[in-house]
N, C-alpha and C positions, 0 to 999 in steps of 0.2 A: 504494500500500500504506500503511497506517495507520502512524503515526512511532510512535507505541505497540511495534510491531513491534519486537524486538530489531533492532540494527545490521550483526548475522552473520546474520540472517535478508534483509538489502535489499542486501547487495551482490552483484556479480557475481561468480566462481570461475571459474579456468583450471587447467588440469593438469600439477603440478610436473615431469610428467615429459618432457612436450612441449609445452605451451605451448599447449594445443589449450582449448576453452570446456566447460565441466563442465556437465550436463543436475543436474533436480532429484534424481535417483538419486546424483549424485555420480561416476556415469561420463564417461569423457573420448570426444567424439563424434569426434578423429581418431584415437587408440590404442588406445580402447576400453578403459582403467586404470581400474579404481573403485579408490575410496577407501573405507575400513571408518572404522563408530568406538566408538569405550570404551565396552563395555557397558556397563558401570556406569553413567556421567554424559553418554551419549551424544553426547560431543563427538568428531567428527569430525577424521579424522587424516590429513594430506594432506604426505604422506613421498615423495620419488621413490629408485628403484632407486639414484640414483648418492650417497644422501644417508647420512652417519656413524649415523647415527639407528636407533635397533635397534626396527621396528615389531612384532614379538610381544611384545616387550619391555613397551612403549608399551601395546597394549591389554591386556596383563595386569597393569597398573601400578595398586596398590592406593590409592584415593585417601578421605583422612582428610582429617576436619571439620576448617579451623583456625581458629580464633580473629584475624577479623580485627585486625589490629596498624596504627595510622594515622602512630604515630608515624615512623618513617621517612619516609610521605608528608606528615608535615606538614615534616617537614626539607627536603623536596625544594621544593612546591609553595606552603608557606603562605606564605614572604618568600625572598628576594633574590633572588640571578639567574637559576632556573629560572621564578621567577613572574614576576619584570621579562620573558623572553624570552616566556614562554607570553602573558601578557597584552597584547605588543605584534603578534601574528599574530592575522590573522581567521582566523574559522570554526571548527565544533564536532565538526566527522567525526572522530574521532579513532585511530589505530593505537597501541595499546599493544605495544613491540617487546620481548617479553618482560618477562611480567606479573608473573610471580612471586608475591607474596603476596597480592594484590590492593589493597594500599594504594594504591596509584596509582589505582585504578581505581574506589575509593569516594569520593578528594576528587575525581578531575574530574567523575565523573558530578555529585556533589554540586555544584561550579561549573558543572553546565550543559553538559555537553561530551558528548557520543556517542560509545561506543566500543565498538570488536571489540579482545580481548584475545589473545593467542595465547605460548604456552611451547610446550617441548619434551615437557613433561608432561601432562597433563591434569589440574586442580584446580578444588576449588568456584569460583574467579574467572576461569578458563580459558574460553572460546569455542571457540575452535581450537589444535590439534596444528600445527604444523609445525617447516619446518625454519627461520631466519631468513635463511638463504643462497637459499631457493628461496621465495617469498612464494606462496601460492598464489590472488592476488587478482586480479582483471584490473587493468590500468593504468587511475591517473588517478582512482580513490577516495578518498582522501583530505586532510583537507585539514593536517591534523597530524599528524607520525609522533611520540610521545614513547619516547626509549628511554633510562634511567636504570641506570647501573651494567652495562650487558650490552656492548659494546663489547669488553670486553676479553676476554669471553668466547668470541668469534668466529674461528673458524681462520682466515677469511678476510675482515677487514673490508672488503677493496674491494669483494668481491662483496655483500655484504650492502647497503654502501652504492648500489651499482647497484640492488639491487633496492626497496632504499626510496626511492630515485629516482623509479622507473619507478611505482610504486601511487599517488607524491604528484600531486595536481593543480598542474596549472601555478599558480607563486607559492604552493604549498605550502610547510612549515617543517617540518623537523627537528628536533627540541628533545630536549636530554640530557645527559649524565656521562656521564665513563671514565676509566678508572684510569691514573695516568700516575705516581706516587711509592710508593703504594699497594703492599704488599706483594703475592708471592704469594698467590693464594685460589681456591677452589672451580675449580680447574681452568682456571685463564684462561690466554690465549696472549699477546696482545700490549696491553700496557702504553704508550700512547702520550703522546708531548709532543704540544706546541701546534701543531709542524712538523709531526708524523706524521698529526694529525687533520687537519690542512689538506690533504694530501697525498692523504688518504683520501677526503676529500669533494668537494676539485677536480676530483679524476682520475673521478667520477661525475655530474660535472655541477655541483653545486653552485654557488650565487653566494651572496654578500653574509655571508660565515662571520664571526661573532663567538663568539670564544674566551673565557672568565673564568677566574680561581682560584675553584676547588672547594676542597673542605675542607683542612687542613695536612696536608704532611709528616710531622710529628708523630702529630698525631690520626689521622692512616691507617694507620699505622704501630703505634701503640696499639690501635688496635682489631682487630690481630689478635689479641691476645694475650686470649684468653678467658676466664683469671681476672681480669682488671681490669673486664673488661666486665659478667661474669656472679656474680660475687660483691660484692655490694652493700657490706659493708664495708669492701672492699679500693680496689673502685672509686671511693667519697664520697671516702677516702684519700688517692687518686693523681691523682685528675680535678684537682683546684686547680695537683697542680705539674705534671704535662702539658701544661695553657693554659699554664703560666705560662710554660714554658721556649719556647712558640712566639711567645706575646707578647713575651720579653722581645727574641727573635733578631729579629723585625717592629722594635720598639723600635730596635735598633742599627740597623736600613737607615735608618726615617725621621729619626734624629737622623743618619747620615751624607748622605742626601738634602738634609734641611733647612737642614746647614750648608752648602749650594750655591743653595739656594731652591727646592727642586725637591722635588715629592713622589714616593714609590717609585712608578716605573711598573708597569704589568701586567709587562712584560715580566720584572721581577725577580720579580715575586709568581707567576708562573706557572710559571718553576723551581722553585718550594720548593713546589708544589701536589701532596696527593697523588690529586689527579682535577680534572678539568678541567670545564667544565660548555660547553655550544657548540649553535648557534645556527646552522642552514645552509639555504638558500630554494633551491628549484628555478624556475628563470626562468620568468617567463607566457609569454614566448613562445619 
């Protein structure tokens, strides 16, 4: 098939609800389950009976124009440790794990990378519907899972992390953020340390996990508060002593480090993180 071809057009599809292989109708050839999809934007919505997920809901979900927004993806992708993790893994197949706005998904295409998007919603940068608990992909497509800020969103991260396990190809990589100092937000359940993400991703297979400091304590904690962020006077205001008070508390570790000879380790900077950013390979063999 022509690589022209969209990436949610060449992969294979199994049936969330039994595991069975999806025909081109979208029917499952052991349960015989089709899958519907959003009139509107004809993206395809593959939900099983036993998932939280409200599918009338789903295809009657009215979906508006947005104005793609890069900046977020450029905070994620353009420097430090998501693009040090992204750029030291091959290959370009890419799973967007909850796409959201599509800024993730306009710099990688832009860098070159292939990718099937998928949310809970359907949106102009959507591919597929589902659930991220139940992947509706056959195993062993991909060669990159990226999943940025959705983690914490997940009733069930271990299940989720099993299933991006299982779609990764052997010596695949997982690459992402989650919220771990970060206040409450948009519905999320579990808020993980460095332990907890370890825990998550060992117990699914994972090897070779590297862990970083994601953004401050401070700044995640600022950013919920929605008059500093969305009122521009307030926020030029507030933004200098926000850094400041996180610089200056950074400041008192390296001068108590230094006067030992020792620079602050991850380990200190990854308590005071308010998300973590992490790095986890599924073995080639």
């Amino acid at each position: 098939m022509s690589s022209t071809t969209p990436l949610a057009k060449r992969l294979a599809y199994i049936c969330v609800q039994c595991g069975g292989a999806l025909g081109a109708n979208r029917e499952c050839s052991a349960c015989g389950k089709g899958y519907p999809e959003h009139s509107a934007t004809g993206t395809p919505v593959f939900v099983s009976d036993r998932s939280p997920l409200d599918v009338p809901e789903i295809l009657g979900y009215h979906v508006r124009e947005a104005a793609l927004d890069l900046q977020v993806a450029n905070s994620h992708w353009a420097t430090g440790a998501l693009r040090q993790l992204l750029d030291k893994t091959d290959g370009k197949t890419v799973l967007s794990f909850g796409s959201g706005d599509g800024g993730d998904r306009s710099w990688l295409e832009h860098a070159g990378y292939d990718l099937v998007c998928f949310d809970i919603y359907p949106g102009p940068y959507t591919d597929v519907v589902c659930d991220g608990h139940e992947l509706p992909f056959a195993d062993g497509q991909f060669d990159i899972v990226v999943s940025t800020a959705v983690f914490e969103h997940l009733y069930n991260p271990f299940q989720a992390a099993r299933e991006i396990f299982r779609v990764l190809k052997p010596g695949g990589a997982l690459i992402g953020s989650a919220a771990f100092l970060e206040a409450y937000h948009a519905n999320s359940y579990f808020h993980m340390s460095h332990l907890g993400l370890t825990e998550v991703f060992t117990r699914a297979g994972f090897e070779g996990l590297e862990i970083h400091p994601g953004w401050s304590y401070v700044e995640s904690l600022n950013g919920r508060f929605w008059v500093w962020n969305n009122v521009k006077f307030i926020s030029k205001l507030t933004r200098p002593w926000r850094r400041l008070r996180y610089k200056f508390g950074m400041l008192l570790w390296k001068l108590a480090y230094g006067y030992k000879g020792r620079t602050v380790p991850d380990r200190v900077r990854l308590g005071f993180s308010g998300s973590l950013i992490f790095r986890a390979v599924k073995p080639s063999a």
